[in-house]
N, CA, C and O atoms as CSV, one atom per row, in Angstrom:
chain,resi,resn,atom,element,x,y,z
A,1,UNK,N,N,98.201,82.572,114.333
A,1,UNK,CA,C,99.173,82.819,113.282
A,1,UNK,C,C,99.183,81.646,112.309
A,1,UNK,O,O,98.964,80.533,112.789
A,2,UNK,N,N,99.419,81.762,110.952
A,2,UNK,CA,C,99.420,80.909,110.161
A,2,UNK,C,C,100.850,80.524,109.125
A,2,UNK,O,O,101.222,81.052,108.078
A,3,UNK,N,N,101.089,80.055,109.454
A,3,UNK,CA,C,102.654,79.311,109.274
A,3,UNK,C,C,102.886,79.729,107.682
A,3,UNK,O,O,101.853,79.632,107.021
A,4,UNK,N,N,103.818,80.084,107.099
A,4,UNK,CA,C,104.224,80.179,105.532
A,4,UNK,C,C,105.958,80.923,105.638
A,4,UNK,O,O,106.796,81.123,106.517
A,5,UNK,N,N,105.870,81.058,104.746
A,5,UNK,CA,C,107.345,81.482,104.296
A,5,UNK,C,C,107.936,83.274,105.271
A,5,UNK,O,O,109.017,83.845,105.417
A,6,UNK,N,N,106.675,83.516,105.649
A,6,UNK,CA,C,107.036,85.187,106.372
A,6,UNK,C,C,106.007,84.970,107.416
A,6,UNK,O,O,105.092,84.257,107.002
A,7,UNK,N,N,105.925,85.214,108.173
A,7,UNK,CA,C,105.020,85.523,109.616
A,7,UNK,C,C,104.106,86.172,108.655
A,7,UNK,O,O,104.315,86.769,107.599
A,8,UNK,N,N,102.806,85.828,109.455
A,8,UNK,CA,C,101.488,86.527,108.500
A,8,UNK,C,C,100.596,86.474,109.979
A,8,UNK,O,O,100.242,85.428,110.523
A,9,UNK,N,N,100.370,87.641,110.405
A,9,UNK,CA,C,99.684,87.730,111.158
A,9,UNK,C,C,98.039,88.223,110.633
A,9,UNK,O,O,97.498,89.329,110.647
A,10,UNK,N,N,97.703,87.287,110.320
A,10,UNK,CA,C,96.088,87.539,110.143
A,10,UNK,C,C,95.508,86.023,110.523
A,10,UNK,O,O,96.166,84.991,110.397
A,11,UNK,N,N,93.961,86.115,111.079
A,11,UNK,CA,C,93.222,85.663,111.191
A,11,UNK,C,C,93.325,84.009,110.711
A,11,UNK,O,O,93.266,84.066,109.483
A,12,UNK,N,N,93.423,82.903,111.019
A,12,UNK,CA,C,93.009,81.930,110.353
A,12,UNK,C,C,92.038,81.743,109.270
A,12,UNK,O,O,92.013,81.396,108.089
A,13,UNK,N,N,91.283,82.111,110.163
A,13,UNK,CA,C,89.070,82.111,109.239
A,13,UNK,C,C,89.634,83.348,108.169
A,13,UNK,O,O,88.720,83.332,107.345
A,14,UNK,N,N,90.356,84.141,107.814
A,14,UNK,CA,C,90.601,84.916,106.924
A,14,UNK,C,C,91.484,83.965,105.321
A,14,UNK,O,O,91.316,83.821,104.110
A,15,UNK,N,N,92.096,83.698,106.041
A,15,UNK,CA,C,92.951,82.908,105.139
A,15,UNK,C,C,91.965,81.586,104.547
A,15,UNK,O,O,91.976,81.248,103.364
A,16,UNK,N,N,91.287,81.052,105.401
A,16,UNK,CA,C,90.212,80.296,105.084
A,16,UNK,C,C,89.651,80.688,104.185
A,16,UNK,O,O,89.718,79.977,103.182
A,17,UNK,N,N,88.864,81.936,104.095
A,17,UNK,CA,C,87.766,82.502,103.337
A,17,UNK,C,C,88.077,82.681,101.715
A,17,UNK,O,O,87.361,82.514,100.728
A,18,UNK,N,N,90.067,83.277,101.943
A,18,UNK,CA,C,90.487,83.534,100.563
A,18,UNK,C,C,90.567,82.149,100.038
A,18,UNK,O,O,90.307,82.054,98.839
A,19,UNK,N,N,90.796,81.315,100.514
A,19,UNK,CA,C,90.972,79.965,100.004
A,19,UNK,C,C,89.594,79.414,99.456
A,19,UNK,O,O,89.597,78.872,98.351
A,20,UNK,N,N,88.675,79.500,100.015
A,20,UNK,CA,C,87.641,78.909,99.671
A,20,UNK,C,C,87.332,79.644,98.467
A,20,UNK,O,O,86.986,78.965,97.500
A,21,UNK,N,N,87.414,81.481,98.273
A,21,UNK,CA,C,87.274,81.542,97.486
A,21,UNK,C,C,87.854,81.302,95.930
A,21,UNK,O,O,87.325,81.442,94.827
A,22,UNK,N,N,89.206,80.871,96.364
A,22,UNK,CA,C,89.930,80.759,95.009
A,22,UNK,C,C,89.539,79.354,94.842
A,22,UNK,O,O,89.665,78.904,93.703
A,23,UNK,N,N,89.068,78.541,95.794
A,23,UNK,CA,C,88.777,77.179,95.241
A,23,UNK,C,C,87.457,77.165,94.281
A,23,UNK,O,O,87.157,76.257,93.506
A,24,UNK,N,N,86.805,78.263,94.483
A,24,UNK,CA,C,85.346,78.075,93.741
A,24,UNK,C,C,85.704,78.453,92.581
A,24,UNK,O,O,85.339,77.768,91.627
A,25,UNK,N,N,86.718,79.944,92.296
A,25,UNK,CA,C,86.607,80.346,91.043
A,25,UNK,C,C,87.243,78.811,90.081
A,25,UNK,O,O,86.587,78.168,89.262
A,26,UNK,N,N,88.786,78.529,90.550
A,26,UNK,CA,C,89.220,77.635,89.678
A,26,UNK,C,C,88.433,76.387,89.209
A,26,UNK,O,O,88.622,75.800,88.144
A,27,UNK,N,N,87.373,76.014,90.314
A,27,UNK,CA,C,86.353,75.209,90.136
A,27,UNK,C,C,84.999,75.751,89.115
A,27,UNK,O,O,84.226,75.005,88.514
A,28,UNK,N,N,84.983,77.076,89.127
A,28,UNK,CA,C,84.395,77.485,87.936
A,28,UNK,C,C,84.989,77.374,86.785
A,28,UNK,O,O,84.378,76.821,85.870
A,29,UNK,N,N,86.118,77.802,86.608
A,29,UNK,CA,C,86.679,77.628,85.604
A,29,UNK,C,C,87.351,76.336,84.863
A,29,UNK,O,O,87.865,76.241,83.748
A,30,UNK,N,N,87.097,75.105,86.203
A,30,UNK,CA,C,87.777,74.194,85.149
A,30,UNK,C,C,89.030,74.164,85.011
A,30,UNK,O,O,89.605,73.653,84.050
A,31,UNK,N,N,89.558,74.702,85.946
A,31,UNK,CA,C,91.545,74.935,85.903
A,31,UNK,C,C,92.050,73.851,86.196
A,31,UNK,O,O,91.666,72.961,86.955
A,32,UNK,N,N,93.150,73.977,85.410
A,32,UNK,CA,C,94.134,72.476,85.188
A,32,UNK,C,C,95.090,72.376,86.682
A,32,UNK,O,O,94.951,73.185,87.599
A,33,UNK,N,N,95.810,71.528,86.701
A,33,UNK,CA,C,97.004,71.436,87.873
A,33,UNK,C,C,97.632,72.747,87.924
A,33,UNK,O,O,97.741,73.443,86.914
A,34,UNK,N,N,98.137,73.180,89.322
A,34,UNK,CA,C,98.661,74.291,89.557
A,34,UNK,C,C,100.327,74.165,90.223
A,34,UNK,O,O,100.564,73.123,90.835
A,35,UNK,N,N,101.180,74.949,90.136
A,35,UNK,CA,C,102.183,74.963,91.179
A,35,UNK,C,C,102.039,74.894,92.556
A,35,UNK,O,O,102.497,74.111,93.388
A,36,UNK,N,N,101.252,75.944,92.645
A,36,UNK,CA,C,100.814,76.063,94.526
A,36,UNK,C,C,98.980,75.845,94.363
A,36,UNK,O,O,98.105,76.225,93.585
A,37,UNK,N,N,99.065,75.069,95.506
A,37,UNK,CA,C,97.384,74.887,95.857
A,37,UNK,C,C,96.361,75.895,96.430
A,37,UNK,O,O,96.966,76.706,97.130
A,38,UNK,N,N,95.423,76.069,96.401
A,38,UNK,CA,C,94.730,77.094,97.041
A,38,UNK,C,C,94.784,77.238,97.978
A,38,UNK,O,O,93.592,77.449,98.198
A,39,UNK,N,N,95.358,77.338,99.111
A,39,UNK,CA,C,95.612,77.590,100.061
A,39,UNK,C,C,97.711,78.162,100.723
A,39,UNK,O,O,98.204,78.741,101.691
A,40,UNK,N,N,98.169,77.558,99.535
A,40,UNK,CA,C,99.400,78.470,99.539
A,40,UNK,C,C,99.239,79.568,98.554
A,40,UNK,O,O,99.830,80.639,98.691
A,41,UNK,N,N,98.394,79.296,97.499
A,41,UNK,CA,C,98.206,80.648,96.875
A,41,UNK,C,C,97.575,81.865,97.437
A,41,UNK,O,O,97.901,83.005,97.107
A,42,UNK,N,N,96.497,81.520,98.450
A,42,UNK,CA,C,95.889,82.321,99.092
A,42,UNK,C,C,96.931,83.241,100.085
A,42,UNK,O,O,96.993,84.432,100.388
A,43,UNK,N,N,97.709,82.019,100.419
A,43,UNK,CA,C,99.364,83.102,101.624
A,43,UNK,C,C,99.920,83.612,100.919
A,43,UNK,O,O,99.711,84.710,101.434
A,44,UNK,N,N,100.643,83.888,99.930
A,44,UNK,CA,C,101.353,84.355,98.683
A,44,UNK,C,C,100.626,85.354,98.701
A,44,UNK,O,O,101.115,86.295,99.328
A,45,UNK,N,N,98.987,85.644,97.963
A,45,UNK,CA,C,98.910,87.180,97.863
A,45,UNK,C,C,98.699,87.825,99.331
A,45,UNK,O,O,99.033,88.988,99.559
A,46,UNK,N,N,98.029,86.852,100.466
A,46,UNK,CA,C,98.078,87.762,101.580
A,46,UNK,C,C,99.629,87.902,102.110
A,46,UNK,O,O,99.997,88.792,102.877
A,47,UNK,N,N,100.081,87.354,101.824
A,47,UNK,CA,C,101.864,87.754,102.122
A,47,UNK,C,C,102.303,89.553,101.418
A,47,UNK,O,O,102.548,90.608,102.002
A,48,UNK,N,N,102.246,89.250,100.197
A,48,UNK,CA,C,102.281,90.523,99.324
A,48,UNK,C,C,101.440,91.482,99.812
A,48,UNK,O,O,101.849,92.640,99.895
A,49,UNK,N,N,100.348,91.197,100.143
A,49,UNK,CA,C,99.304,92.380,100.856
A,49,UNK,C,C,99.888,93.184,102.158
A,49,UNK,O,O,99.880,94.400,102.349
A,50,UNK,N,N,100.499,91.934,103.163
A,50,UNK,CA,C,100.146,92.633,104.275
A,50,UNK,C,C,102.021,92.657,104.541
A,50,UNK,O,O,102.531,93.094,105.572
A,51,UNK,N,N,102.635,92.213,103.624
A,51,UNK,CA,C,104.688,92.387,104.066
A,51,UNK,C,C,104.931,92.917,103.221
A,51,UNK,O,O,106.076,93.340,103.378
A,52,UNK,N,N,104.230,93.447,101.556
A,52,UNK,CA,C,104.675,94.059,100.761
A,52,UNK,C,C,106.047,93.400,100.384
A,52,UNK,O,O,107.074,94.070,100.495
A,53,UNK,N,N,106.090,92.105,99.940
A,53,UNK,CA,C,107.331,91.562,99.515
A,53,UNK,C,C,107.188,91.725,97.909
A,53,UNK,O,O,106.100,91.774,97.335
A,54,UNK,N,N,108.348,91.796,97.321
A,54,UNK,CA,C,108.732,91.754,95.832
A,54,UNK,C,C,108.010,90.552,95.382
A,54,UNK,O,O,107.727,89.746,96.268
A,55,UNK,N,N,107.622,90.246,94.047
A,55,UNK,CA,C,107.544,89.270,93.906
A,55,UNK,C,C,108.479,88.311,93.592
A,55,UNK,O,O,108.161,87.146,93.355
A,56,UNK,N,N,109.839,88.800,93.571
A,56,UNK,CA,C,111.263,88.187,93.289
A,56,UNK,C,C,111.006,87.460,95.064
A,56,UNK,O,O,111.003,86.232,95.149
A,57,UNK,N,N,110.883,87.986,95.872
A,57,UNK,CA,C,110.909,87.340,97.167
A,57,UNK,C,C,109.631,86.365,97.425
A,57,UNK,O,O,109.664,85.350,98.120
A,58,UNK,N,N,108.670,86.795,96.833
A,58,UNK,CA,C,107.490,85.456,97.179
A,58,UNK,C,C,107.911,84.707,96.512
A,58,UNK,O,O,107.946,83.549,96.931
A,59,UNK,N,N,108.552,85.080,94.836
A,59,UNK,CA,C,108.696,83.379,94.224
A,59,UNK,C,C,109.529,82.368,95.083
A,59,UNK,O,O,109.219,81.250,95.495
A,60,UNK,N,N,110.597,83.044,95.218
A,60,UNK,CA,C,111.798,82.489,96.006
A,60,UNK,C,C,110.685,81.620,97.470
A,60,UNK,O,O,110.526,80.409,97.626
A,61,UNK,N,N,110.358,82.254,97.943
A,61,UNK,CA,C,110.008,81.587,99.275
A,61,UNK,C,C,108.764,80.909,98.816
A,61,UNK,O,O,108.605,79.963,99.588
A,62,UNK,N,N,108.034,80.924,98.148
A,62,UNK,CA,C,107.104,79.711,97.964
A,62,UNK,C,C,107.913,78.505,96.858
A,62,UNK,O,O,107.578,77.321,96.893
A,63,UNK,N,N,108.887,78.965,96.010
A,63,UNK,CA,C,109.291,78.056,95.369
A,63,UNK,C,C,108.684,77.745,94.243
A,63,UNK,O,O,108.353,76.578,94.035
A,64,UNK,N,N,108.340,79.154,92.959
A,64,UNK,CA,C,107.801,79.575,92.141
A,64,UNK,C,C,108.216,80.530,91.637
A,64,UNK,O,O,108.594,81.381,92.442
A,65,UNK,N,N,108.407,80.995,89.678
A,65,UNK,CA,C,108.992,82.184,89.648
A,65,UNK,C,C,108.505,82.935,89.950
A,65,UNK,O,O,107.485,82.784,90.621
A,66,UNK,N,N,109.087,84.424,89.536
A,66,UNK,CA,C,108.637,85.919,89.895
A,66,UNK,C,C,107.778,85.917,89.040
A,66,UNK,O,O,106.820,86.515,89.531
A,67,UNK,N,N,107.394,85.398,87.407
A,67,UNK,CA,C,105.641,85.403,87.062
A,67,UNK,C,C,104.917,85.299,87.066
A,67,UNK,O,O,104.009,85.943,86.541
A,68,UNK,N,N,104.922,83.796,88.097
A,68,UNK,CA,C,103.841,82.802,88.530
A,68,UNK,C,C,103.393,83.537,89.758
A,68,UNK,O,O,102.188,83.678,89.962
A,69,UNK,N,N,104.626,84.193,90.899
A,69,UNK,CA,C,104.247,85.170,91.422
A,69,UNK,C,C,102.934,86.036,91.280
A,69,UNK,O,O,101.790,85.890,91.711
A,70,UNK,N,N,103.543,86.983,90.516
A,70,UNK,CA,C,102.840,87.850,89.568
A,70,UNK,C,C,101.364,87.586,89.300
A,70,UNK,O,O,100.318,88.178,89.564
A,71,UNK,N,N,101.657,86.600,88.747
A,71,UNK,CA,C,100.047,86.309,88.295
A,71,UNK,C,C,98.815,85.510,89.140
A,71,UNK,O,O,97.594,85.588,89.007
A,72,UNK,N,N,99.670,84.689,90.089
A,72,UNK,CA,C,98.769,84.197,91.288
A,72,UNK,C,C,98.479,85.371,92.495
A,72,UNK,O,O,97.503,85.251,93.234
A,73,UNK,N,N,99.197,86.240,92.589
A,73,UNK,CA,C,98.598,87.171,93.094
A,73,UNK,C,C,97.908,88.387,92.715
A,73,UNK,O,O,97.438,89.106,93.598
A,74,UNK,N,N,97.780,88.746,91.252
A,74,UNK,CA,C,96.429,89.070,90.741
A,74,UNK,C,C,95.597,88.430,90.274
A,74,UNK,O,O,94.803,89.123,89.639
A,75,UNK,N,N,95.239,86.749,90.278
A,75,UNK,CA,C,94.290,86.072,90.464
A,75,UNK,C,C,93.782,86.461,91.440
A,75,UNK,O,O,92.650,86.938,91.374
A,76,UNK,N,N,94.445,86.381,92.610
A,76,UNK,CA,C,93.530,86.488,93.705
A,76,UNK,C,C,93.355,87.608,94.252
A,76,UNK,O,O,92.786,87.594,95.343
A,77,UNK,N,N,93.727,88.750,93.754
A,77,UNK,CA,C,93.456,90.165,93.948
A,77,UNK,C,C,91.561,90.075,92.991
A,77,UNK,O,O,90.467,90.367,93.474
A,78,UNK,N,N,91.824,89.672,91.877
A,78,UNK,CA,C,90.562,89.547,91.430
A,78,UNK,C,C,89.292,89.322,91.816
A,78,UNK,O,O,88.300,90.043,91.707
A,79,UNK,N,N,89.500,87.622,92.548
A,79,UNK,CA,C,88.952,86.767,93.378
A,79,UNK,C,C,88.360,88.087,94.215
A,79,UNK,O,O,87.312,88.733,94.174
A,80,UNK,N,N,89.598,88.142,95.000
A,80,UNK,CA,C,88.597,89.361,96.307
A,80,UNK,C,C,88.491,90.505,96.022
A,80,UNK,O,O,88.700,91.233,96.992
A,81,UNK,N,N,88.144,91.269,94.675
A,81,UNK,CA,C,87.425,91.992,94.362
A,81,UNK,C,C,86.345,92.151,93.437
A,81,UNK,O,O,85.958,93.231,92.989
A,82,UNK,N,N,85.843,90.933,93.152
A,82,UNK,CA,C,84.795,90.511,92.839
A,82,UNK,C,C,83.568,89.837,93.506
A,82,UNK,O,O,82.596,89.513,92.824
């Protein structure tokens, strides 16, 4: 189990994988400082994936608004569908 704001029962090496991948894209891209690091961003959308929380409730529990929400978890909806 991997510790965050909601029980997330998936895989470690899963959460790993999304991470690594969001580290490459932003590293492609040259992205500036972030709120959450790649690896809380990576729990955030697998949070939303697999608890179906609002994003009024991920901001709140990562400690980010509901846009930043929003938009870090279709970053990384992207990420892993590309």
């Amino acid at each position: 189990m991997v510790p965050c704001p909601a029980t997330l029962d998936v895989p470690h090496e899963l959460v790993g994988h999304v991470v690594w991948l969001g580290y490459e894209q932003r590293r492609a891209r040259n992205t500036r400082w972030r709120r959450l690091g790649c690896f809380q961003q990576a729990l955030l959308a697998l949070v939303h994936l697999r608890k179906s929380k609002t994003f009024a409730q991920l901001g709140a529990g990562f400690g980010i608004s509901q846009a930043t929400a929003w938009r870090y978890v279709d970053e990384t909806l992207d990420v892993l569908a590309s």
